[in-house]
C-alpha positions as CSV (number, residue, x, y, z in Angstrom):
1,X,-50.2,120.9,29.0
2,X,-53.4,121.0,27.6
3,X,-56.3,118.4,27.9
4,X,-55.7,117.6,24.1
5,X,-52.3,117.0,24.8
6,X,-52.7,114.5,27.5
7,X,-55.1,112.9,25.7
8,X,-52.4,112.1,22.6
9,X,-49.3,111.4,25.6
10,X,-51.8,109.0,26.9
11,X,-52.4,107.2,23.3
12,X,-48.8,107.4,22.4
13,X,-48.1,105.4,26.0
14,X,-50.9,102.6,25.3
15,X,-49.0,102.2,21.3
16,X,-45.5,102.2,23.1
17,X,-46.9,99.3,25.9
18,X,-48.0,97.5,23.3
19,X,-44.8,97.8,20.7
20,X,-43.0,96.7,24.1
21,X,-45.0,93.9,25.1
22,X,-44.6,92.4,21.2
23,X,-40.9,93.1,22.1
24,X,-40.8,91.0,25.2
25,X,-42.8,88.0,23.5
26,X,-40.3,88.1,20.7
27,X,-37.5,87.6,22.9
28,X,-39.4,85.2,25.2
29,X,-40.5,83.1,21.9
30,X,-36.3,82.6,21.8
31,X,-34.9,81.8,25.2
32,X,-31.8,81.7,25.1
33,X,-30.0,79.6,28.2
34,X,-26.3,79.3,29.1
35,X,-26.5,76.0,27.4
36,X,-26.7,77.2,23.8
37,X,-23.8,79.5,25.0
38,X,-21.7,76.4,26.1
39,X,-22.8,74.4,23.2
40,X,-22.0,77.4,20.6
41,X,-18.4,77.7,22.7
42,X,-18.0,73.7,21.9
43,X,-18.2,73.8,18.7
44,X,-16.1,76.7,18.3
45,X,-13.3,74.8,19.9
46,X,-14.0,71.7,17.8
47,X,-13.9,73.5,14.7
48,X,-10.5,75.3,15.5
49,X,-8.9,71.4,16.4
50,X,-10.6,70.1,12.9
51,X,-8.9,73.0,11.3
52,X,-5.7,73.1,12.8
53,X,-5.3,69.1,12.2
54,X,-5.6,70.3,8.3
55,X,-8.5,68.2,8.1
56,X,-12.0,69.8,6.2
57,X,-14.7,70.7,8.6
58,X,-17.8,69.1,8.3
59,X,-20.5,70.9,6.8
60,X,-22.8,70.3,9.5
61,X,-21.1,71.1,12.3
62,X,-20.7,74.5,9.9
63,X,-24.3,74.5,10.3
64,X,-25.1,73.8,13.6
65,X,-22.8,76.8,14.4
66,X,-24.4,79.3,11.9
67,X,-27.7,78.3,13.2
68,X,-26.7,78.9,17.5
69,X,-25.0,82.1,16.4
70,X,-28.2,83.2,14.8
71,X,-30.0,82.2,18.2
72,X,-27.4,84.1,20.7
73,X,-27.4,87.1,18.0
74,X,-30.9,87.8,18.2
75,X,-31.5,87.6,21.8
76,X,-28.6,89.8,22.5
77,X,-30.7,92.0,20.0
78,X,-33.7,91.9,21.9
79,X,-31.6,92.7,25.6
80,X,-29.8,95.6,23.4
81,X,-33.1,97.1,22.2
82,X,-34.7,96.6,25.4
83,X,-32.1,98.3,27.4
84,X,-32.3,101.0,25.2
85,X,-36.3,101.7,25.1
86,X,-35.4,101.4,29.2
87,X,-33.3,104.0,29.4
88,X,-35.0,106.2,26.5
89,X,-38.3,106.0,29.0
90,X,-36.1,107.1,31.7
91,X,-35.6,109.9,30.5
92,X,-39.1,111.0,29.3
93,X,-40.2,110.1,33.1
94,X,-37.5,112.6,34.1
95,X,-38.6,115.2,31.5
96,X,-42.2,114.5,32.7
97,X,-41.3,115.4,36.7
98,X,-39.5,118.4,35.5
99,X,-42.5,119.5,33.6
100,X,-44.6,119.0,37.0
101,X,-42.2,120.5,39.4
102,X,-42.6,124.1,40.0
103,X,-40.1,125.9,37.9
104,X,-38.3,127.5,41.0
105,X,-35.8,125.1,40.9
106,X,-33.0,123.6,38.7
107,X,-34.4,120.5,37.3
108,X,-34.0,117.5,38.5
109,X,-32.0,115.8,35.3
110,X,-29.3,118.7,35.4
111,X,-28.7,117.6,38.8
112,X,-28.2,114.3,38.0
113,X,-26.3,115.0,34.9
114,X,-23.7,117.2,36.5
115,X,-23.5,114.3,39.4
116,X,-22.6,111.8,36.8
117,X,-20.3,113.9,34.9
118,X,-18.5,114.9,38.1
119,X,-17.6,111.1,38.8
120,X,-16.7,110.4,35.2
121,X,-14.4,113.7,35.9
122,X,-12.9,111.8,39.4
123,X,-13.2,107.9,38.5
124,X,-13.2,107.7,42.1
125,X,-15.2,107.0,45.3
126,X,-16.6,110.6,47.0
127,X,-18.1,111.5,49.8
128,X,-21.6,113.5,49.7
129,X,-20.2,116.5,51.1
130,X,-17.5,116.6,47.9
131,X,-19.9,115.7,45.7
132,X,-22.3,119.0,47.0
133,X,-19.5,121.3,46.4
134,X,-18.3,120.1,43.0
135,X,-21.8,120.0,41.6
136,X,-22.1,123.6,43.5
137,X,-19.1,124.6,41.5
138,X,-20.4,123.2,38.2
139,X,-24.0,124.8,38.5
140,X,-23.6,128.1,40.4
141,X,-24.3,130.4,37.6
142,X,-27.2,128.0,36.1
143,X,-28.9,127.7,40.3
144,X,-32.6,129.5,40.2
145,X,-33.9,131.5,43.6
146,X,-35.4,128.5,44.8
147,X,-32.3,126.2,44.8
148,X,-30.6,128.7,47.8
149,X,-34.0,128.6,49.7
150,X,-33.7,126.6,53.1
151,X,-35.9,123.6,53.0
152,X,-38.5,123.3,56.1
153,X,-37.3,119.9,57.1
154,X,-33.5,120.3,57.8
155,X,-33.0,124.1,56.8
156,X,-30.7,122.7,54.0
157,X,-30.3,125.1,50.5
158,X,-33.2,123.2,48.3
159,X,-30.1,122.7,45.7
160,X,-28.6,120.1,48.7
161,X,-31.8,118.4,48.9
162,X,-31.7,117.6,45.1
163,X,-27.9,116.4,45.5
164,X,-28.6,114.2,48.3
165,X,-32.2,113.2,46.1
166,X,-30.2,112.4,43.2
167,X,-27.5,110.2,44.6
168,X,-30.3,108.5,46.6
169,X,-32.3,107.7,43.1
170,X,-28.9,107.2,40.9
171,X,-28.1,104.1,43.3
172,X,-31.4,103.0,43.5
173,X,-31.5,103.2,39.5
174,X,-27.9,101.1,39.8
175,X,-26.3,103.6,38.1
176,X,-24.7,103.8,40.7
177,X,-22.3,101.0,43.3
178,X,-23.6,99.9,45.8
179,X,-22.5,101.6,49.1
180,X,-18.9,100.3,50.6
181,X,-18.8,102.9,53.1
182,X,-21.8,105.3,54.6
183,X,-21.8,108.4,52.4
184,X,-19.3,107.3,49.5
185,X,-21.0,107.0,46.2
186,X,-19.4,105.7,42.8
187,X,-20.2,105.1,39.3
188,X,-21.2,101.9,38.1
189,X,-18.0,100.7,35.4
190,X,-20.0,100.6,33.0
191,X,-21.0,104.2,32.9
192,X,-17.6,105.7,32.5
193,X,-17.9,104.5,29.3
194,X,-21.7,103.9,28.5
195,X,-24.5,106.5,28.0
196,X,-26.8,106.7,31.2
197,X,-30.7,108.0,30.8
198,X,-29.2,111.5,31.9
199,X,-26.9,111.8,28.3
C-alpha cells in the first residue's frame, strides 16, 4: 500500500466516523423504551376488542397507533443499519490483517469462514480436535507452505494455531455460544440462518 493510499483509507475512515456518529445521534434523538413497546401492544389489543364488538374504532386511538408504529419502526431501522455497518467494518478489519500478515499463510477470514460453514454443516456442539480435522479436510488443497510449518511455541502446524485463533476470536466476537463444556464450540442460532462478517 502506498503512502497515497493510506492517506485516502485514512480520510475515507474520518467520513465513515462521522456518517456513523450522525447515525448514533439519530437513533439516540428517538429512544425507544419497552414502554412504547407495551403501550403500542395495548392498543393493539384494544383495537382488536373495539373491532370484534362491531363497534367503529376511534380515530384517535387509529392515531396514536400509526404514530408509536412509526417510533418502534424507525429505531428498529437505526439497530438494523447499525448492525449492518458493524459487521460490514468487520470485515474490512479482517481484509486489513490479511493485507498485513505475511502471505505464507492462509488468511485468516478463510479460516473463519470454513469454521462457520463447518458448524452450519453439523448444527451441533464439536470439540476443537473435530473441528481441526474438518476444516483440515475442507482446506487441504487451498493450505500454503507456511500453514504445515511448526509454530515455536507448541510445535503445532501454523494451520492449528489459526483454528484454535479463530474459534478463540469467533466466541469472543459472540458469533459464537458461549462455552458449556471445555473445548466444545457452537454457533450462535442466529447464524445458521443469518449472514456473519465472514459471508
Amino acid at each position: 500500500m502506498t503512502e497515497n493510499m493510506l492517506t485516502e483509507v485514512e480520510l475515507l475512515l474520518g467520513q465513515l466516523s462521522d456518517y456513523i456518529d450522525d447515525l448514533v445521534k439519530q437513533a439516540m434523538s428517538k429512544p425507544v423504551n419497552s414502554e412504547k413497546e407495551l403501550q403500542l401492544r395495548e392498543i393493539n389489543k384494544a383495537i382488536e376488542r373495539i373491532e370484534s364488538s362491531g363497534v367503529p374504532v376511534p380515530s384517535s386511538l387509529l392515531d396514536e397507533k400509526s404514530r408509536l408504529l412509526d417510533i418502534v419502526g424507525s429505531y428498529r431501522g437505526y439497530q438494523n443499519q447499525a448492525l449492518t455497518i458493524y459487521n460490514k467494518l468487520n470485515a474490512l478489519i479482517l481484509q486489513l490483517q490479511c493485507f498485513i500478515s505475511t502471505g505464507n499463510t492462509t488468511p485468516w477470514r478463510v479460516v473463519a469462514k470454513a469454521v462457520i460453514d463447518i458448524l452450519r454443516q453439523q448444527r451441533k456442539q464439536m470439540q476443537r480436535t473435530e473441528i481441526c480435522e474438518a476444516v483440515f479436510s475442507m482446506l487441504q488443497d487451498r493450505l500454503l507452505p507456511g500453514d504445515f510449518e511448526l509454530a515455536e511455541h507448541n510445535g503445532r502446524p501454523f494451520w492449528k494455531n489459526t483454528v484454535s485463533r479463530v474459534l478463540y476470536n469467533l466466541r469472543k466476537e459472540n458469533i459464537l455460544k458461549p462455552a458449556l463444556k471445555h473445548r466444545y464450540y457452537e454457533l450462535e442460532e442466529v447464524y445458521y440462518e443469518n449472514q456473519t462478517p465472514f459471508d
